[in-house]
N, C-alpha and C positions, 0 to 999 in steps of 0.2 A: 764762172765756176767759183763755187766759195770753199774757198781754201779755212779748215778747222787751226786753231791757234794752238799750239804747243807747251804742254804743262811744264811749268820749270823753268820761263823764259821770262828775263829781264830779275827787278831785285823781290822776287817775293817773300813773304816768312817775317819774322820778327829780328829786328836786331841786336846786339849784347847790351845797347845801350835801354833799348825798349822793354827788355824781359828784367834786368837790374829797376827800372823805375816800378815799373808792375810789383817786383819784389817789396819793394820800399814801400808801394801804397796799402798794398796786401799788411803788413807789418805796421804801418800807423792806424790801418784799420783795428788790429787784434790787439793792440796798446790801449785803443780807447775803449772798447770793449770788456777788456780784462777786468778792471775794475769791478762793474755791472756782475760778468759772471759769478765775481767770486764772491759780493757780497750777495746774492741768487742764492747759493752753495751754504755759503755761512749761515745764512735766516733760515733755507728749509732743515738744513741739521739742528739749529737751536731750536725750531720750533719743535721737530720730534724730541729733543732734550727734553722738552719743556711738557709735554705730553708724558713722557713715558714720567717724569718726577711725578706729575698729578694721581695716575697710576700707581703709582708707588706710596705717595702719600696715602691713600686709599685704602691699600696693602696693607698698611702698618695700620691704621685705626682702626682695621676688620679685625688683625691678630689682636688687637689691644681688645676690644669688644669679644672678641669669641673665646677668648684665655688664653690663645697661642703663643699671647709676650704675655706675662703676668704683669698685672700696674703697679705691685711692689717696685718692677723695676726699674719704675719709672720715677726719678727721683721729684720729689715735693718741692719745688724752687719759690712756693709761696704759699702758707699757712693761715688763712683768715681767723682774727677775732668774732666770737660768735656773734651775731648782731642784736640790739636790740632796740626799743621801740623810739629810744633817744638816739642813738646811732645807728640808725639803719646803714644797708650795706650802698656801699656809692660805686653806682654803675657809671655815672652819665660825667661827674670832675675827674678833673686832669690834679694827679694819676687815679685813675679808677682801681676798683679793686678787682674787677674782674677781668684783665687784661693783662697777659705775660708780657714783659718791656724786656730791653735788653739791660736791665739794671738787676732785674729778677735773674733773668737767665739768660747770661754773657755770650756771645758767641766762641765753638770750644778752641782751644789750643792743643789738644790734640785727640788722637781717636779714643784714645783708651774710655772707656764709659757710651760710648757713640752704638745705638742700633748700625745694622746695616743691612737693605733688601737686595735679596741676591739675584742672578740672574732669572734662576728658576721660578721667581718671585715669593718666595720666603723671607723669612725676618727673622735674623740672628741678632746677638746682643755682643758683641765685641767686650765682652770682659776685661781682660788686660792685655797687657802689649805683646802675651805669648801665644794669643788668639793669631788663629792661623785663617778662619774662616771664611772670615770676612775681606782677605788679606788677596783669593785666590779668584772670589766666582762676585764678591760686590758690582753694584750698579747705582747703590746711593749709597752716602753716608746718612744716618738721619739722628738729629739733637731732641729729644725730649724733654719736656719739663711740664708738671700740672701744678694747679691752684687745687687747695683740697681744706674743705670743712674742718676735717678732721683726719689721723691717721687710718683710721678702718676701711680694709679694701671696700667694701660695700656702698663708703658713704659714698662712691661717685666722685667724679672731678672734671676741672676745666684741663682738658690738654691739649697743648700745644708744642709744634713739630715744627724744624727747620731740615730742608732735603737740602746736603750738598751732591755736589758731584764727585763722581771717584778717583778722581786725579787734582782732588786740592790737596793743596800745600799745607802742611801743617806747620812749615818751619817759619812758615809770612802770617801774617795777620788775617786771622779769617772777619768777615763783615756782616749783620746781622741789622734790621731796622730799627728804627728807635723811636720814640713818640715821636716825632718831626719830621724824619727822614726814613723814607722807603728804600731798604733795599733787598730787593731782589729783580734777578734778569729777566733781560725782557725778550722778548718768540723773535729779533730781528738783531745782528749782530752783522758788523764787516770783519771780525776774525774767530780766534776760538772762544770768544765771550769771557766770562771773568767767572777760571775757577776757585777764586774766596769768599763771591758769593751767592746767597741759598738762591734755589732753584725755586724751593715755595716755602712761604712762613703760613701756615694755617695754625685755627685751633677749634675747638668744639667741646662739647662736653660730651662727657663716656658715662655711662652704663655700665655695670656687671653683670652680664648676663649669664656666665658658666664658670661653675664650680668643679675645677679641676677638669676631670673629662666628663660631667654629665653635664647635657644641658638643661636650664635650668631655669624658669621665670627671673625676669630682672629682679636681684638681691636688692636693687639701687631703689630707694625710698622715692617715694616727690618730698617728704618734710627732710632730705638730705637736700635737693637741689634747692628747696624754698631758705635750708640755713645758707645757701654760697650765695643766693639771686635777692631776698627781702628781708623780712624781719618776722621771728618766730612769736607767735600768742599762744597763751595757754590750748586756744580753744583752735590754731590752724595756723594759717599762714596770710602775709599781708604784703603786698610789693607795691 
């Protein structure tokens, strides 16, 4: 006759010593791990950081292009001599004339003068320091400065844009690139990245396309872009 054995009987289960070790491996498990997670966490946040700046850059050269920021407001941080057939304009040596450095246009020390794109994705101009605006609903800071022929909104200009982020310090030293050295962050980060510096340094050249609120064939010449890019002739243009 077979006799069934009895649940319960002799030492079964785990013991205080075997559930404390299991704890201990469990825990150098999630130690070596940690690390991995959190720089995981950090790259995919910065990479949307980095995304929505492009965005945003974007933003601001459509309002600059369609009238919605005026490019009066956009201060001239560098003035060309008009060029001509002995001095033409020097694109290609170092310092070129058609490239904002950071000798042109410093990186700011503080907000006052700074665009700013807000959440709503609008572009406000931070005036002075009793601007409230930009203070409440920001998502970038953004530095402009253009290269410009001449004073005349029309003639067109080279502009160029630095996005920070909205939680830099204005009271530390903000960072900007220089002929030599690159800086802005990069889509991969093991903490909260570095907010002193830009998020993207672009530039391009602008058009005027509308006159107050109508729209309006580009006002912007070619023999405006041909006096910032070559050298002007009586009879056209020579690059």
């Amino acid at each position: 006759m077979i006799k069934a054995k009895k649940c319960g009987d002799g030492d079964s289960g785990f013991t205080v010593i075997e559930s404390m070790m299991a704890m201990v491996l469990a825990s150098l498990l999630m130690i070596a791990i940690a690390p991995v997670l959190a720089f995981s966490v950090a790259t995919r946040l910065q990479t949307r950081r980095v995304e929505q700046a492009n965005a945003a850059a974007k933003t601001f050269l459509d309002a600059i292009r369609g009238g919605a920021v005026k490019i009066e407001d956009v201060a001239i941080v560098k003035q060309l001599a008009a060029p001509t057939t002995d001095e033409p304009r020097n694109l290609t040596a170092t310092p070129t004339d058609y490239l904002i450095s950071s000798t042109d246009m410093p990186a700011p020390t503080t907000s006052v003068g700074l665009f700013c794109v807000l959440k709503d994705g609008t572009v406000n101009k931070k005036v002075d320091s009793s601007s409230t605006v930009c203070d409440t609903n920001r998502l970038f800071y953004v530095q402009a400065g253009r290269i410009a022929q001449g004073s005349g909104r029309n003639d067109g200009s080279r502009l160029a844009i630095r996005l920070y982020r909205d939680d830099v310090d204005f009271t530390d030293t903000l960072l900007a690139s220089t002929s030599t050295t690159k800086k802005t962050q990069t889509t991969y980060t093991s903490g909260i990245g570095s907010k002193q510096t830009p998020l993207i340094e672009m530039s391009t050249d602008v058009a005027i396309t509308r006159i107050n609120t109508v729209i309006t064939k580009s006002s912007t010449k070619f023999i405006s872009l041909c006096r910032r890019l070559g050298t002007v002739h009586a009879d056209g243009c020579e690059f």
